[in-house]
N, C-alpha and C positions, 0 to 999 in steps of 0.2 A: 643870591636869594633863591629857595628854594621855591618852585612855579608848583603850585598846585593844578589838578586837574577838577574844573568843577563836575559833579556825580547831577545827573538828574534821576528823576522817578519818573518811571512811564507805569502810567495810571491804566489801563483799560476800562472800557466804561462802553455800557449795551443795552438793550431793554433785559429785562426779566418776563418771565411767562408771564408772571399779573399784568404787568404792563402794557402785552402785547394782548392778552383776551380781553384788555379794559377799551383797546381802540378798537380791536373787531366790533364789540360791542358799540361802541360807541355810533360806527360806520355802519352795522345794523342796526340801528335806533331810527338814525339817520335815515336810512333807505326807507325805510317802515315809513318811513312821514311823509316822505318825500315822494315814491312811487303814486301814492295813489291819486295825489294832487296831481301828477302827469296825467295819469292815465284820466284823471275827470276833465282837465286843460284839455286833453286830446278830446275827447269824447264831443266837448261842449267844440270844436273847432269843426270838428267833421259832422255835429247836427247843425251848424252856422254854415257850413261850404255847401250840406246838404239843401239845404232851406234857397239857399242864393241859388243854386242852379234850377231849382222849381221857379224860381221868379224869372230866373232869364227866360226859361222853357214857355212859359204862363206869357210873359208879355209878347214875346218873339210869334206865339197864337196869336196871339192879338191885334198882333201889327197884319201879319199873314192874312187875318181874317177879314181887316182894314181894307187889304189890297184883291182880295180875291171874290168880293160880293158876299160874304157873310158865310162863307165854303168853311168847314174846319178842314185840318193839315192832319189827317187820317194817315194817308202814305198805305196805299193801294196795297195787297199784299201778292204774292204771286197766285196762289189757291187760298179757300178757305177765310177764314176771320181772323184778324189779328191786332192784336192795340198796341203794338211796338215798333209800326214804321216811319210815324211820324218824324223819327232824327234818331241818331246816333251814327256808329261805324256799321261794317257786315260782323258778322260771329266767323271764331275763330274755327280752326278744324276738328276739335274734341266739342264741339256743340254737337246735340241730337237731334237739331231743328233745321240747321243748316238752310239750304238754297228751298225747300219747300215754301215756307211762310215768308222769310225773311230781305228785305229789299236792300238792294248796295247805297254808299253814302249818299251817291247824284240825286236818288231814286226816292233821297227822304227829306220832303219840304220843308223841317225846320230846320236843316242845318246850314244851310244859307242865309238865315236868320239868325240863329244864334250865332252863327263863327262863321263870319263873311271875309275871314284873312284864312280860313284853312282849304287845304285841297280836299276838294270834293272826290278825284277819279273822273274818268269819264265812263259814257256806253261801252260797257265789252264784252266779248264773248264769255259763257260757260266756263270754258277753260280760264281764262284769265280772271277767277275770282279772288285769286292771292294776293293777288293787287293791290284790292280793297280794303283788307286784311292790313293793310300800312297805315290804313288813315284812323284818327283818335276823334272822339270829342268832347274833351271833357265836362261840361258845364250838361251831360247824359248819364253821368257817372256818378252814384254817388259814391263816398269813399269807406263805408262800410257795407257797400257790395264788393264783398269777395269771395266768400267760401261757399256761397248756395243760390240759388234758383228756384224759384216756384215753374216755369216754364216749360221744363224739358220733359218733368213727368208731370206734367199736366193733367194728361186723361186717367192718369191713377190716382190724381190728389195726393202725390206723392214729394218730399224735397228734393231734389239734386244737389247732391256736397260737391264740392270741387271745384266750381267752376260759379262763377258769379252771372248776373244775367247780365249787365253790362255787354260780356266778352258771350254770352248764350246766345242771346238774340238782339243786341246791340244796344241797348240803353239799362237806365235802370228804371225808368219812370214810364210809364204806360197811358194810354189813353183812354179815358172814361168813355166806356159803348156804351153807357145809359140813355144813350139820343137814340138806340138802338130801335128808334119805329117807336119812341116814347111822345107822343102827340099828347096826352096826356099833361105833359111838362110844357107844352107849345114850343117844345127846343129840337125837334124835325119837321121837317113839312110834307114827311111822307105818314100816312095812320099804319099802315100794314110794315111788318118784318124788313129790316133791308134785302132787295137782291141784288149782290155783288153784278149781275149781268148787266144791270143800268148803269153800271160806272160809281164813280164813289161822290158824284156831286147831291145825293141827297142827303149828305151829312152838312148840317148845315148849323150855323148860330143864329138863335130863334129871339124872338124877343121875350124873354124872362122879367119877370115883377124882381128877383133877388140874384142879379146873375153875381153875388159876391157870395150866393151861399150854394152856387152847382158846382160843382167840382170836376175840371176838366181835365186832369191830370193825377197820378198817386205815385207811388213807390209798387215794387213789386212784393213788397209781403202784402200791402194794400190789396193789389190786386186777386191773390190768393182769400185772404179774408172776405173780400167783398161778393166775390164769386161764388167761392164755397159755403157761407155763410158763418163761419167758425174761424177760429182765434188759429192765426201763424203758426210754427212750430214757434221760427225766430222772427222778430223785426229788423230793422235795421240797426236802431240805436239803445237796442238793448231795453227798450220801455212797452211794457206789453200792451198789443194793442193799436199802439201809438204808429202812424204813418205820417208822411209829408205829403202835403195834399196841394197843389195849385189851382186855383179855383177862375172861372170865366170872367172876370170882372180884374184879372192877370192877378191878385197877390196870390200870396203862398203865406202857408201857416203848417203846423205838424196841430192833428187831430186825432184823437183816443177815438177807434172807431168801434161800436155796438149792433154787432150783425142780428140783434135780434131786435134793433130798433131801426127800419130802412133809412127814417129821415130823421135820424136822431140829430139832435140840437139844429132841426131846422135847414140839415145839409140834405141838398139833393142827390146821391152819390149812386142807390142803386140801378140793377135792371129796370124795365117798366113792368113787371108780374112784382116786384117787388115794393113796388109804392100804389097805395092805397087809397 
């Protein structure tokens, strides 16, 4: 019997052009839809982390204030005036601000309240500022402070790119000087200007009619806004205007602020030349 050999066909088989710009396409459709939903998820996550760490900041005062006879947690500055030493880390080496104004972690009374498991540092010399430079705190931080500063060019009313205020002068959230010698408000018990020469005990928590509408804390575009009286270049969360505000009575809220209205919608926020 003669044995045949059985033959196969080998087929090849691949995509075609159309085929393959019908998936590209597809996988850009795809991305098109999909991108922007992240980046709004992200967006709404880091004005929700932002919001939370003004609430710990806000009550962690409060408890502070429970304990200390009705003192606010200022955090004394080295020279000069400053509404950033209340908590955070020290600033990094490419800050402009550096050891002038700015206090090391030990030195800033809310961070023993907020973050009672982190290391503080101890007292040390000049020298030994690098140190300090080790220690983090996040719930000071918000997470769309990164790329600027109102801080650094302060006295030109100018932004600083690069460098986030976080990492400039150690937080991102500042403290309302509006008790600045504001008797007025009944929220000091001093009537004349502070002088830093008497210590930092006449900043004090007064007895307010609406302490859920002063505002004891903001963000740093905030601060730029409120001071200067004009609108941010940027905010933080991309919403003009719009700040994270922690108010005396501890919550937190984000508030569209109107610099040509001092006490607009009822909030206590400005200097005292400022309220009428």
């Amino acid at each position: 019997m003669k044995r045949t050999t059985p033959s196969f066909s080998h087929i090849q088989s691949g995509f075609t052009i159309i085929e393959l710009l019908v998936v590209v396409a597809i996988i850009a459709l795809l991305m098109a839809l999909i991108l922007p939903a992240l980046a709004k998820a992200r967006m709404v996550a880091e004005r929700g982390q932002c919001l939370s760490n003004m609430y710990q900041i806000s009550v962690a005062s409060s408890i502070y204030q429970d304990e200390h006879s009705d003192f606010m947690p200022i955090g004394r500055p080295i020279r000069g005036i400053s509404n950033y030493n209340h908590g955070g880390r020290y600033p990094v080496k490419a800050s402009r601000i550096g050891r002038g104004f700015t206090r090391k972690p030990i030195d800033r009374p809310l961070n023993a309240y907020v973050h009672p498991n982190l290391p503080l540092g101890k007292t040390a010399k000049l020298e030994d500022l690098e140190n300090y430079r080790k220690f983090n705190f996040p719930a000071f931080h918000c997470p769309s402070d990164s790329e600027y500063n109102y801080q650094e060019n302060w006295s030109q009313s100018e932004i600083r790119y690069g460098l986030s205020a976080y990492l400039a002068v150690g937080t991102s959230y500042f403290f309302n000087l509006a008790w600045y010698g504001m008797n007025d408000w009944a929220y000091s018990d001093i009537a004349e200007p502070y002088d830093w020469s008497e210590g930092i005990r006449a900043f004090r928590r007064g007895r307010l009619v609406y302490p859920s509408r002063f505002v004891a804390f903001y963000d740093d575009p905030a601060d730029f806004h409120i001071s200067r009286r004009r609108s941010p270049f940027f905010t933080h969360h991309n919403v003009k205007d719009q700040h994270a505000m922690g108010f005396l009575d501890a919550h937190a809220e984000f508030v569209t602020y109107d610099a040509t209205n001092p006490v607009n919608g009822h909030y206590a926020i400005l200097f005292p030349e400022q309220v009428e």
